[in-house]
C-alpha positions as CSV (number, residue, x, y, z in Angstrom):
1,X,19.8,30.8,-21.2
2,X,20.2,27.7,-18.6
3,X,17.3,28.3,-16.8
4,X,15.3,28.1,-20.2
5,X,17.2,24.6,-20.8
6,X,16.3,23.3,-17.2
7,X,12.8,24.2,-18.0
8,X,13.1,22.4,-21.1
9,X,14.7,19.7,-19.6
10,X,11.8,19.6,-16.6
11,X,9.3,20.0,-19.3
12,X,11.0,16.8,-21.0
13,X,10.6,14.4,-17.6
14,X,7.1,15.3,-16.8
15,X,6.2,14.2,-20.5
16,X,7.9,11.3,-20.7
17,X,6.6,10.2,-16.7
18,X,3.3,10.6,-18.4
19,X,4.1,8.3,-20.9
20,X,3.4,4.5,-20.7
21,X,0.8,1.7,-20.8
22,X,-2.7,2.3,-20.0
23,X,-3.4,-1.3,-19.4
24,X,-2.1,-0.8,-15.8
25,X,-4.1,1.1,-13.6
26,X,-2.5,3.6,-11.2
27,X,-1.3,2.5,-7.7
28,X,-3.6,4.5,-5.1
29,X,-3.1,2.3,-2.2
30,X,-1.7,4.7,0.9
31,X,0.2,3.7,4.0
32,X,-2.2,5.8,5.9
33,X,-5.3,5.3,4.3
34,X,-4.9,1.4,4.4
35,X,-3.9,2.1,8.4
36,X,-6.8,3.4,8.6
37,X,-9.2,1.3,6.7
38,X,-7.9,-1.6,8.8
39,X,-8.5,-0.1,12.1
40,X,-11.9,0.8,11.2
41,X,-12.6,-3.1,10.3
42,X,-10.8,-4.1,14.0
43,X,-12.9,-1.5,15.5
44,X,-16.5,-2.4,13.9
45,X,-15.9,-5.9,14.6
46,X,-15.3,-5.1,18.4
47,X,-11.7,-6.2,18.3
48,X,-9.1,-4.5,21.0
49,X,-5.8,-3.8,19.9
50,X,-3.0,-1.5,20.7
51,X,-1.3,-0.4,17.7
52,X,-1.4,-0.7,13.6
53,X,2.1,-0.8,12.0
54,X,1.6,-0.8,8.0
55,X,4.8,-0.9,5.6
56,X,4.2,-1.1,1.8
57,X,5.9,-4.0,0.2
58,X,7.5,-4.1,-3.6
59,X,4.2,-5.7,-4.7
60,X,1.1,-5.3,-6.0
61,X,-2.6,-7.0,-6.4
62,X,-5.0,-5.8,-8.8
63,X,-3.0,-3.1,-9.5
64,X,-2.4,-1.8,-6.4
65,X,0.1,-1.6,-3.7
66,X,0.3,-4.2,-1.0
67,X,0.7,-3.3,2.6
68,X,2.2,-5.7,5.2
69,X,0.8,-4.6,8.2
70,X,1.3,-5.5,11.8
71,X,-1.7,-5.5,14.5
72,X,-0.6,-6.0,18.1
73,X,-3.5,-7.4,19.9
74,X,-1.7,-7.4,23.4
75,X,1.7,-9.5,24.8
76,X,2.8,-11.3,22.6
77,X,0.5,-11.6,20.0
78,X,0.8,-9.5,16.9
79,X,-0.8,-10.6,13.6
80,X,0.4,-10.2,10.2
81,X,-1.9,-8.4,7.9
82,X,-1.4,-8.3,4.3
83,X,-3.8,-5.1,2.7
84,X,-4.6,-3.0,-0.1
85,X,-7.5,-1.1,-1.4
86,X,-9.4,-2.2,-4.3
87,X,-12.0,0.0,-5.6
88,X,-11.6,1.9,-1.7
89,X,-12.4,-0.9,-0.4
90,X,-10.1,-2.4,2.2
91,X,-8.9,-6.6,1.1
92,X,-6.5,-8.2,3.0
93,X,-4.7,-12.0,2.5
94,X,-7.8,-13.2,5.1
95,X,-10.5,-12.7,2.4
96,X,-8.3,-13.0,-0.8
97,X,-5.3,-15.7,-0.3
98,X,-3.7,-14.7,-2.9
99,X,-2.9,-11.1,-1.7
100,X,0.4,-12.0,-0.4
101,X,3.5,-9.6,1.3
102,X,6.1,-11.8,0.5
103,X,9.0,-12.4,3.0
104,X,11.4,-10.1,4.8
105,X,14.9,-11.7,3.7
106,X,17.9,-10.8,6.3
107,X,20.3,-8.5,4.8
């Protein structure tokens, strides 16, 4: 009888997750595909770098998360990225301004 009302219960979440607006589309945007999307733009434009640190932020643009990711181009200089994918296509703030990470606050 209790496994029948956890499946119930189960069967209640998953319906309800379902539910909501449809005027928001759904958030595709990966860590690891926008890594990668990124380093395949620094690579076709000839660019040397050695490493790509992405971390998703609480926000989105157009719908989609927003990365903030880190490209260390050799001592000291490492360059703030802010990325998504719209449509599969990689954006970051240098093309659309308004893509922003917002700041890291101290805790």
């Amino acid at each position: 009888m209790r496994r029948g009302a956890l499946l119930l219960a189960l069967a209640s979440l998953l319906i309800l997750a379902g539910c909501g607006s449809s005027d928001s589309a759904p958030v595709t945007a990966d860590r690891a595909s926008v890594k990668a999307a990124l380093e395949a733009r620094l690579l076709s434009r000839n660019l040397s770098y050695r490493w790509v640190y992405c971390l998703r932020t609480t926000r989105t643009f157009a719908g989609e998360a927003v990365f903030r990711c880190n490209v260390n181009f050799g001592e000291p200089h490492i360059v703030r990225y802010c990325a998504t994918l719209e449509d599969g296509e990689l954006v970051t703030n240098r093309e659309q301004p308004a893509l922003r990470c917002g700041r890291r606050t101290a805790s």
